[in-house]
C-alpha positions in Angstrom: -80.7 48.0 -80.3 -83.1 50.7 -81.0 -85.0 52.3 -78.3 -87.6 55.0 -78.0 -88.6 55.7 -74.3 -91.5 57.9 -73.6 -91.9 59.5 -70.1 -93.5 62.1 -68.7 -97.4 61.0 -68.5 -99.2 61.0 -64.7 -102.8 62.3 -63.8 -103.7 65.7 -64.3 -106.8 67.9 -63.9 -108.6 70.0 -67.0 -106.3 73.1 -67.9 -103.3 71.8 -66.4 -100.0 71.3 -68.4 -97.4 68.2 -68.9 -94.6 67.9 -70.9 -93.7 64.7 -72.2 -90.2 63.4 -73.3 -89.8 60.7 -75.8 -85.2 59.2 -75.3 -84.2 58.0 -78.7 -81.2 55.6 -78.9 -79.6 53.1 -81.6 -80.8 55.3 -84.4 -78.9 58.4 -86.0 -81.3 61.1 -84.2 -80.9 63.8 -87.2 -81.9 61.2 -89.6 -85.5 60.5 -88.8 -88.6 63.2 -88.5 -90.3 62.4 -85.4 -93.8 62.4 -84.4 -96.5 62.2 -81.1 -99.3 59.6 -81.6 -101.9 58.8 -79.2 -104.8 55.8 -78.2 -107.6 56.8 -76.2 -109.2 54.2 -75.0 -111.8 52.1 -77.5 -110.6 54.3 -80.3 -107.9 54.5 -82.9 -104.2 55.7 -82.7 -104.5 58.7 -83.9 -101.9 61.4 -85.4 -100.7 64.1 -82.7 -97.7 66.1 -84.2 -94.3 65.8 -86.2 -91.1 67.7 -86.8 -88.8 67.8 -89.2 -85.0 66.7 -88.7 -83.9 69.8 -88.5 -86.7 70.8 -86.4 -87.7 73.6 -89.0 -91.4 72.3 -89.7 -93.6 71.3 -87.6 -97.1 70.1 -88.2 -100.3 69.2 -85.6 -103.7 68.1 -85.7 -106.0 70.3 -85.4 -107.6 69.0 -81.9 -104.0 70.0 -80.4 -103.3 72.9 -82.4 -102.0 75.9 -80.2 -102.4 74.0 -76.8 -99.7 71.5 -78.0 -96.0 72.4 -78.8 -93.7 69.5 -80.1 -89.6 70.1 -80.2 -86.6 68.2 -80.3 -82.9 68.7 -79.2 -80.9 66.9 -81.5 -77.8 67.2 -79.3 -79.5 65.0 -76.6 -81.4 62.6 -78.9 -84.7 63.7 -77.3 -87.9 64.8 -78.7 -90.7 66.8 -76.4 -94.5 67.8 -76.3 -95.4 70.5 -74.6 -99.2 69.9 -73.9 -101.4 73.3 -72.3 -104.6 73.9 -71.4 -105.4 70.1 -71.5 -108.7 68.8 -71.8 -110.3 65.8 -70.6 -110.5 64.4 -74.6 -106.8 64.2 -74.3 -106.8 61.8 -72.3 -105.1 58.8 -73.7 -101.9 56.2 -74.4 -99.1 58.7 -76.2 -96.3 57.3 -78.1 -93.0 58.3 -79.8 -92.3 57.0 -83.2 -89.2 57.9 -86.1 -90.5 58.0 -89.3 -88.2 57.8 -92.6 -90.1 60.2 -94.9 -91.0 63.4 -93.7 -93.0 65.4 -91.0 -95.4 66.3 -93.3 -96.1 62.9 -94.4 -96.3 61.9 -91.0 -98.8 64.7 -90.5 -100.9 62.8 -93.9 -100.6 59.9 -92.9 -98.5 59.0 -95.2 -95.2 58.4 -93.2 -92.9 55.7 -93.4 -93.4 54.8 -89.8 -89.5 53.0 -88.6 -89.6 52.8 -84.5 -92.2 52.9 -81.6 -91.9 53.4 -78.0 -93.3 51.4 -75.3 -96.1 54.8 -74.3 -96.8 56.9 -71.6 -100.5 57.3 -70.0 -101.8 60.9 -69.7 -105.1 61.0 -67.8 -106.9 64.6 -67.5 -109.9 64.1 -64.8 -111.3 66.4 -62.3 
């Protein structure tokens, strides 16, 4: 049984930092590039960030870009984001997902999307 499990999320104010873990099980980890998405509410899941399987490339969007670090340890199955300097616009639903083509797909939109997790709620409010 395959299982992505996202945790990590909680209430935080404007400029403060969370790192979120996303637990990968019933899949070979090393086989799948891996990837943040996120729903805000009333909009679109949107495209966050991806890395590669051997964690060599790693691509973001540009509403993220150097506030958000993503990283995986292969050895424990787990895949992380690093968020900084949050802002109230990242407020939102985040979700884990494998993907079968490549981080740089993913990054396109043009993944081959395989597994989701359930979500964990980040809320940035003063």
């Amino acid at each position: 049984q395959v299982q992505l499990v996202e945790s990590g999320g909680g209430l935080v104010q404007p400029g403060d930092s969370l790192r979120l873990s996303c637990a990968v099980s019933g899949r070979t980890f090393i086989n799948y590039a891996l990837g943040w998405f996120r729903q805000a509410p009333g909009k679109e899941r949107e495209f966050v960030a991806s890395i590669s399987r051997s964690a060599g490339s790693t691509y973001y969007a540009d509403s993220v870009k150097g506030r958000f670090t993503i990283s995986r340890d292969n050895a424990k199955n787990t895949m992380y984001l690093q968020m900084n300097s949050l802002k109230v616009e990242d407020t939102a639903v985040y979700y884990c997902a494998t993907d079968e083509s490549t981080a740089q797909a993913m990054s396109l939109g043009r993944g081959r999307l395989k597994d989701w997790g359930k979500g964990t709620r980040v809320t940035v409010s003063s």
